[in-house]
DRENDO-1510 file (C-alpha; in Angstrom, 1 decimal, always signed):
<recs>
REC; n; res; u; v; w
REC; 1; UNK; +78.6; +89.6; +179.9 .
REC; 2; UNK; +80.8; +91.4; +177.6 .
REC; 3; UNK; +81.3; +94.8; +180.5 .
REC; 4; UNK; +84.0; +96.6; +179.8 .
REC; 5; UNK; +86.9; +96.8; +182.8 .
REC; 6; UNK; +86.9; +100.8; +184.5 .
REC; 7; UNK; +89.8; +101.4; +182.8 .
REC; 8; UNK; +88.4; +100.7; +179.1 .
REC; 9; UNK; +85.0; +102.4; +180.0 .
REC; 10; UNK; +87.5; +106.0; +181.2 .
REC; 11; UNK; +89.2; +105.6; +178.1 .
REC; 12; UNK; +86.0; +105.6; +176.1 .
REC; 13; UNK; +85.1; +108.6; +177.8 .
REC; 14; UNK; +87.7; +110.3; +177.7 .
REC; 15; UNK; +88.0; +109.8; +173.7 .
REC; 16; UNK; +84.4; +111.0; +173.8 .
REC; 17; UNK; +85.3; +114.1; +175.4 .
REC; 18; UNK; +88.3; +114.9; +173.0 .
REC; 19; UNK; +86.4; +114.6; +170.1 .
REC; 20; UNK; +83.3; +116.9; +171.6 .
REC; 21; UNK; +86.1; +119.4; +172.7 .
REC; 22; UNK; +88.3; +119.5; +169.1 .
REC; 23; UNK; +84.5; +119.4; +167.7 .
REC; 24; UNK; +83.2; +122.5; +169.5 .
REC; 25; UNK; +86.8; +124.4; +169.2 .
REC; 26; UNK; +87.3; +123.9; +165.5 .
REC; 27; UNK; +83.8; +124.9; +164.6 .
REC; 28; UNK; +84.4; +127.9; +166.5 .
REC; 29; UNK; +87.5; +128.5; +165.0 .
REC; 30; UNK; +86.8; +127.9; +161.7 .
REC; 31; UNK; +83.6; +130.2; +162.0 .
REC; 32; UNK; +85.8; +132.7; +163.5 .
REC; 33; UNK; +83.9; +132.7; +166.5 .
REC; 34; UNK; +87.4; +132.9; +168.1 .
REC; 35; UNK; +89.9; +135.4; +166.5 .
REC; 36; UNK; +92.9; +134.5; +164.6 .
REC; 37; UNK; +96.1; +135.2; +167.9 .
REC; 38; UNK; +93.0; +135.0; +170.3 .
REC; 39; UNK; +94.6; +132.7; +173.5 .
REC; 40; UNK; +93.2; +129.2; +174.5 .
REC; 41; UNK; +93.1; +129.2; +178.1 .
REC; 42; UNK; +93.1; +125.3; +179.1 .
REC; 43; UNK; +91.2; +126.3; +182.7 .
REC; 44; UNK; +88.5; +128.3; +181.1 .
REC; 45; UNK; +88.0; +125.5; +178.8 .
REC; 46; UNK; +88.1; +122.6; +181.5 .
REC; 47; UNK; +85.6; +124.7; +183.3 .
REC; 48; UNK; +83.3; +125.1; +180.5 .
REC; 49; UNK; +83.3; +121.9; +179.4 .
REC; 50; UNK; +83.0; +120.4; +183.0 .
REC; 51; UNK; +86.0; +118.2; +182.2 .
REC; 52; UNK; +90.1; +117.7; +183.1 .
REC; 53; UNK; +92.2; +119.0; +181.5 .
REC; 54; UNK; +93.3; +116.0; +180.0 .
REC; 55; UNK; +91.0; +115.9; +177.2 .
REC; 56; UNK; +91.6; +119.5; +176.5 .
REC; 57; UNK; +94.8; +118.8; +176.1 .
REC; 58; UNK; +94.7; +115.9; +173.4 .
REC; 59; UNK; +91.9; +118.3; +171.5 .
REC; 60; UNK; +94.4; +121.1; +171.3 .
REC; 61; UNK; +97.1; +118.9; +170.2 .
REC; 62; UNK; +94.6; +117.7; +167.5 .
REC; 63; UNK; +93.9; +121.3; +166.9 .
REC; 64; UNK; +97.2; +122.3; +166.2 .
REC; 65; UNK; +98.0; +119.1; +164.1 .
REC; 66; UNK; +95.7; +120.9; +161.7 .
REC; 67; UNK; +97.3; +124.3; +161.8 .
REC; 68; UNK; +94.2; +126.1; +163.9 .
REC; 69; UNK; +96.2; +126.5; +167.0 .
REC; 70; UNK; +99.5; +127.4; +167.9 .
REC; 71; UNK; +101.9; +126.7; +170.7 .
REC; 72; UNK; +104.0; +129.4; +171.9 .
REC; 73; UNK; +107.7; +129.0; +173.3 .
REC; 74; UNK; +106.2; +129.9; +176.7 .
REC; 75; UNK; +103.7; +126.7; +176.3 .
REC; 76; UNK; +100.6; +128.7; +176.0 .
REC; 77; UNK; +98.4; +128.4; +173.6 .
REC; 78; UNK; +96.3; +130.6; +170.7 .
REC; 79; UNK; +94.4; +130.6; +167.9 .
REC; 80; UNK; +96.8; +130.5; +164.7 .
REC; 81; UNK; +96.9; +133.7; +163.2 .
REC; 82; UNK; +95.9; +134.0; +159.1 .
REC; 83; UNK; +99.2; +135.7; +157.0 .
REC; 84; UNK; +98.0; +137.6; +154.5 .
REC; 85; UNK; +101.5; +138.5; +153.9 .
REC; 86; UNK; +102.3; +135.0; +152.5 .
REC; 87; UNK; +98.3; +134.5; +151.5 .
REC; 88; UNK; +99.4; +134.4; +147.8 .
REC; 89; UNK; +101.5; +131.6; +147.6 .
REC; 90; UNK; +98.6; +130.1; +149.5 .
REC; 91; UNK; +96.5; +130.7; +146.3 .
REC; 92; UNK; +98.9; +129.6; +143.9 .
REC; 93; UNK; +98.8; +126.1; +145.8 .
REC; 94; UNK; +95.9; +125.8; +146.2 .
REC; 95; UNK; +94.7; +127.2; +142.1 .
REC; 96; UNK; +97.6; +124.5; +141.1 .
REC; 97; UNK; +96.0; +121.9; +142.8 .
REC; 98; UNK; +92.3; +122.3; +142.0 .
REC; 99; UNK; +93.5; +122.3; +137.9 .
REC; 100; UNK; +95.9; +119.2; +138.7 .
REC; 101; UNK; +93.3; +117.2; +140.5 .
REC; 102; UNK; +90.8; +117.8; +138.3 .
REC; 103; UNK; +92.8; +117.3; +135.2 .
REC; 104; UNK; +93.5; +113.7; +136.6 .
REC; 105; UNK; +90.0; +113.1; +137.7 .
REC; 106; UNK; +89.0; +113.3; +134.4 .
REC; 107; UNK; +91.3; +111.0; +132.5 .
REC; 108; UNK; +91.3; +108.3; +135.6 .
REC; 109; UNK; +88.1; +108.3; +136.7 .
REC; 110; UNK; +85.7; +105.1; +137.5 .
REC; 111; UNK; +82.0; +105.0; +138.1 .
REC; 112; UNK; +82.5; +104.2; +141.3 .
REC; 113; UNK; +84.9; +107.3; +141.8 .
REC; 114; UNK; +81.8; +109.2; +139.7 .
REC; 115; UNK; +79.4; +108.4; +141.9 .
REC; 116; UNK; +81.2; +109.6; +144.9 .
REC; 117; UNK; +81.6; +112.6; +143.9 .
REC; 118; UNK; +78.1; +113.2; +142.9 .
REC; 119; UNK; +77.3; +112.3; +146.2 .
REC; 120; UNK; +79.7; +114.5; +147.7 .
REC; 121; UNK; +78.0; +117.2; +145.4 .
REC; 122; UNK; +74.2; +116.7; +146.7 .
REC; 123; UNK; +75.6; +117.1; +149.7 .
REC; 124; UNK; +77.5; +120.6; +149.2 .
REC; 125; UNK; +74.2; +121.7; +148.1 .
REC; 126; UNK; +72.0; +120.7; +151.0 .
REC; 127; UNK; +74.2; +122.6; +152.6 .
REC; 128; UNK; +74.2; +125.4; +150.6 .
REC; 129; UNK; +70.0; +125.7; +150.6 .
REC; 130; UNK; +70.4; +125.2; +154.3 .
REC; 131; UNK; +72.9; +128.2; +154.2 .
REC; 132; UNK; +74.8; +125.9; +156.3 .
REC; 133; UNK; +78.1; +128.2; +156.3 .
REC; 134; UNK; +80.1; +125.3; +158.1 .
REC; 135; UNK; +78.5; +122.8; +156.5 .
REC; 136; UNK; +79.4; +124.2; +153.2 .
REC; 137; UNK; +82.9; +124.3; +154.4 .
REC; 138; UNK; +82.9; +120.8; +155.2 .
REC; 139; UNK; +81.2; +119.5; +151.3 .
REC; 140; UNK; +83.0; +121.7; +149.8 .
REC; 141; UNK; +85.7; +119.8; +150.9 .
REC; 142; UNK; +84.7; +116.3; +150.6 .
REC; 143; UNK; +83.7; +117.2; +147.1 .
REC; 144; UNK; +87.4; +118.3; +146.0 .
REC; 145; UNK; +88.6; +115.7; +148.2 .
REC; 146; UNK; +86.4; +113.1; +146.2 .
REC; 147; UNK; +87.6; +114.5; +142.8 .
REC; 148; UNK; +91.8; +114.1; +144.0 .
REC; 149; UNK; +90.7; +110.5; +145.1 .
REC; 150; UNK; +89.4; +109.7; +141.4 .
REC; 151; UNK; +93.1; +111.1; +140.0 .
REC; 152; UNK; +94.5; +108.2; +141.2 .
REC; 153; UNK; +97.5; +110.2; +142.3 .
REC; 154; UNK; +98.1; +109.9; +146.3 .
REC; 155; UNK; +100.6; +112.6; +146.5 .
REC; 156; UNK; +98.1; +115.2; +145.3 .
REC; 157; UNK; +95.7; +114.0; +147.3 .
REC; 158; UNK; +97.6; +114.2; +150.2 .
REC; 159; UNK; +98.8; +118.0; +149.7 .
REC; 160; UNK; +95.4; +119.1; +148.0 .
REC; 161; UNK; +94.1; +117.8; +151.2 .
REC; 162; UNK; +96.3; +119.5; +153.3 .
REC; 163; UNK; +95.6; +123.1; +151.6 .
REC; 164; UNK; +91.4; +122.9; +151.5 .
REC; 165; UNK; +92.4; +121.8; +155.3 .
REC; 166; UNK; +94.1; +124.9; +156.2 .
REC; 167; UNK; +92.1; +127.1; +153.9 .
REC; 168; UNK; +89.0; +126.7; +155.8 .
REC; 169; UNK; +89.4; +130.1; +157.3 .
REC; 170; UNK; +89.5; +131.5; +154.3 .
REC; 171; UNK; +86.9; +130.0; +152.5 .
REC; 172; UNK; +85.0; +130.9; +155.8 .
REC; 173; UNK; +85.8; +134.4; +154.5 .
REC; 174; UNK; +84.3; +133.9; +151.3 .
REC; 175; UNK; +80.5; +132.5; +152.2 .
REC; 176; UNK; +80.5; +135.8; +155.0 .
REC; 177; UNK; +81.2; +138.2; +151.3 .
REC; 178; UNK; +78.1; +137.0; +150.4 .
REC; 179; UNK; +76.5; +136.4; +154.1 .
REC; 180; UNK; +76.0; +132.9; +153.5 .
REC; 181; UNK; +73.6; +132.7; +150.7 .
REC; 182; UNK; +75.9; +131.5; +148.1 .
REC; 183; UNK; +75.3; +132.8; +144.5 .
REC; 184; UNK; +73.6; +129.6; +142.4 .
REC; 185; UNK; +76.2; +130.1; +139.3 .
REC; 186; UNK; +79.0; +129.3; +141.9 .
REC; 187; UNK; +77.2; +125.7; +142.9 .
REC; 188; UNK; +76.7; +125.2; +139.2 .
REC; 189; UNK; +80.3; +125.4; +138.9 .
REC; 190; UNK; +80.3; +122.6; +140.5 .
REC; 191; UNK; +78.0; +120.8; +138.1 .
REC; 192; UNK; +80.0; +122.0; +135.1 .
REC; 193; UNK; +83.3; +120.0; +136.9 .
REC; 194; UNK; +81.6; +116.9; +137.2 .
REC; 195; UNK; +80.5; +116.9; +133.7 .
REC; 196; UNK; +83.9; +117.5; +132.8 .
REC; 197; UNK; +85.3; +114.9; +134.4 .
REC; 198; UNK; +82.0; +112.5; +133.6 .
REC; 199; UNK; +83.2; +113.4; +129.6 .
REC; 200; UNK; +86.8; +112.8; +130.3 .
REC; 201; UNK; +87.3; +116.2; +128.5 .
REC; 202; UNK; +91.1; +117.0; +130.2 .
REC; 203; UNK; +91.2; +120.7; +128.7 .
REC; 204; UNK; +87.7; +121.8; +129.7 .
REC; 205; UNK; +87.8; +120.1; +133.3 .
REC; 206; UNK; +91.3; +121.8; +133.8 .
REC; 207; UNK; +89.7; +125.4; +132.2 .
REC; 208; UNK; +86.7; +125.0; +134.5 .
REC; 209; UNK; +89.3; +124.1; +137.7 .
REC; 210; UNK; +91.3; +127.4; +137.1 .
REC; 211; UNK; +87.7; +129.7; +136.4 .
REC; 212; UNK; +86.5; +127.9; +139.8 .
REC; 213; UNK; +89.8; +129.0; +141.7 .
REC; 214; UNK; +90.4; +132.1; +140.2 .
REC; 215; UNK; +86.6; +133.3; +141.2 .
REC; 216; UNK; +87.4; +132.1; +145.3 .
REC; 217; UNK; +90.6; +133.8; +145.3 .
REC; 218; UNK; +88.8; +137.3; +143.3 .
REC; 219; UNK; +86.4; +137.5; +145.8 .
REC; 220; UNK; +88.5; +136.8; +148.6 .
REC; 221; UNK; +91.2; +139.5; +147.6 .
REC; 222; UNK; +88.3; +141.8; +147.0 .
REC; 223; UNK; +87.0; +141.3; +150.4 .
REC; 224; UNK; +90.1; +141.5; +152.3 .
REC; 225; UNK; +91.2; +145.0; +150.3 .
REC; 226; UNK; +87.4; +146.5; +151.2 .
REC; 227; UNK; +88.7; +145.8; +154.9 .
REC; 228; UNK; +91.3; +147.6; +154.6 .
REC; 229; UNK; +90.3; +150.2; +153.3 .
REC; 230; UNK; +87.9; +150.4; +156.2 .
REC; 231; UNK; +90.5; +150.5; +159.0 .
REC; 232; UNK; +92.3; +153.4; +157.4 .
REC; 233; UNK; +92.4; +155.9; +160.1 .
REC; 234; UNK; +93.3; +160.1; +158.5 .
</recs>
């Protein structure tokens, strides 16, 4: 009999239940289900998802590990607020590192690195015919994340990583512009990148890196100015 002891079989449950709680909240979070400076009431949530709080806990911690929620000085809890203040600088991160990434993906490539990122690619757009806004989100990700991996360059990685991670909101922002049904030029962009890199042409993969960033970062300016404008009370 290989049973696990009651206290391995809680803590299997337990991890269980953190990973359906972070699940559930960052989905909602990310699809801004819950507002940016909305609060997290730990209670509510224990209630809801018939569970201690515990679990709740170690999600939230997850959670704000990731930037999505924030602790206050008073120990409660809320959604992390989006600064469009500082949202440029955000951009010129996150432009640098889609050109830099992709640059290096296309002179350190392998065919194994190749073929992961095609995969990542069929997946981005299954999710896109699915107008799967999440699971565009998600691929999208993988798919840059796949091209830092094949520039060989950890540290890149590791921050490009950590900008498409807290850019999620944003790019959240973007598939709602166009409710969802994203335009087919913007998934050929896609396309065009891999062929770049596939032809280890360095100036066109880095030319078709900054036209892919500068077209998010257009769209989402353009979007957040028509709000704006919108709110303007005379």
């Amino acid at each position: 009999m290989n049973d696990l002891d009651p206290s391995q079989k809680t803590d299997r449950k337990r991890g269980s239940g953190v990973k359906h709680v972070y699940d559930v909240l960052r989905d909602e979070i990310i699809d801004l289900v819950l507002d940016p400076g909305s609060p997290i009431d730990e209670i509510a949530l224990a209630d809801r998802f018939e569970m201690s709080r515990t679990p709740i806990r170690e999600a939230l911690v997850r959670l704000a590990g990731e930037g999505l929620v924030t602790t206050l000085p008073n120990r409660s809890t809320v959604v992390s607020n989006i600064n469009f203040l500082t949202l440029h600088t955000f951009f010129d991160a996150l432009t640098l590192m889609y050109r830099v990434t992709t640059r290096l993906a296309a002179e350190y490539h392998t065919p194994q690195d190749l073929e992961g990122i095609r995969a990542r690619q069929a997946e981005f757009v299954q999710a896109v015919q699915g107008k799967d806004a999440l699971g565009m989100i998600a691929t999208n990700r993988d798919f840059h994340a796949a091209i830092a991996v094949a520039g060989q360059n950890s540290y890149y990685e590791g921050l490009f990583l950590r900008l498409l991670d807290e850019g999620r909101r944003i790019l959240r922002m973007y598939y709602q512009s166009y409710h969802d049904q994203l335009p087919p030029r913007y998934v050929a962009e896609h396309e065009d990148m891999i062929a770049a890199i596939a032809a280890r042409d360095i100036s066109l993969a880095d030319r078709l890196a900054l036209d892919h960033a500068n077209q998010i970062v257009t769209q989402i300016q353009r979007l957040i100015a028509s709000d704006r404008r919108q709110h303007i009370a005379l």
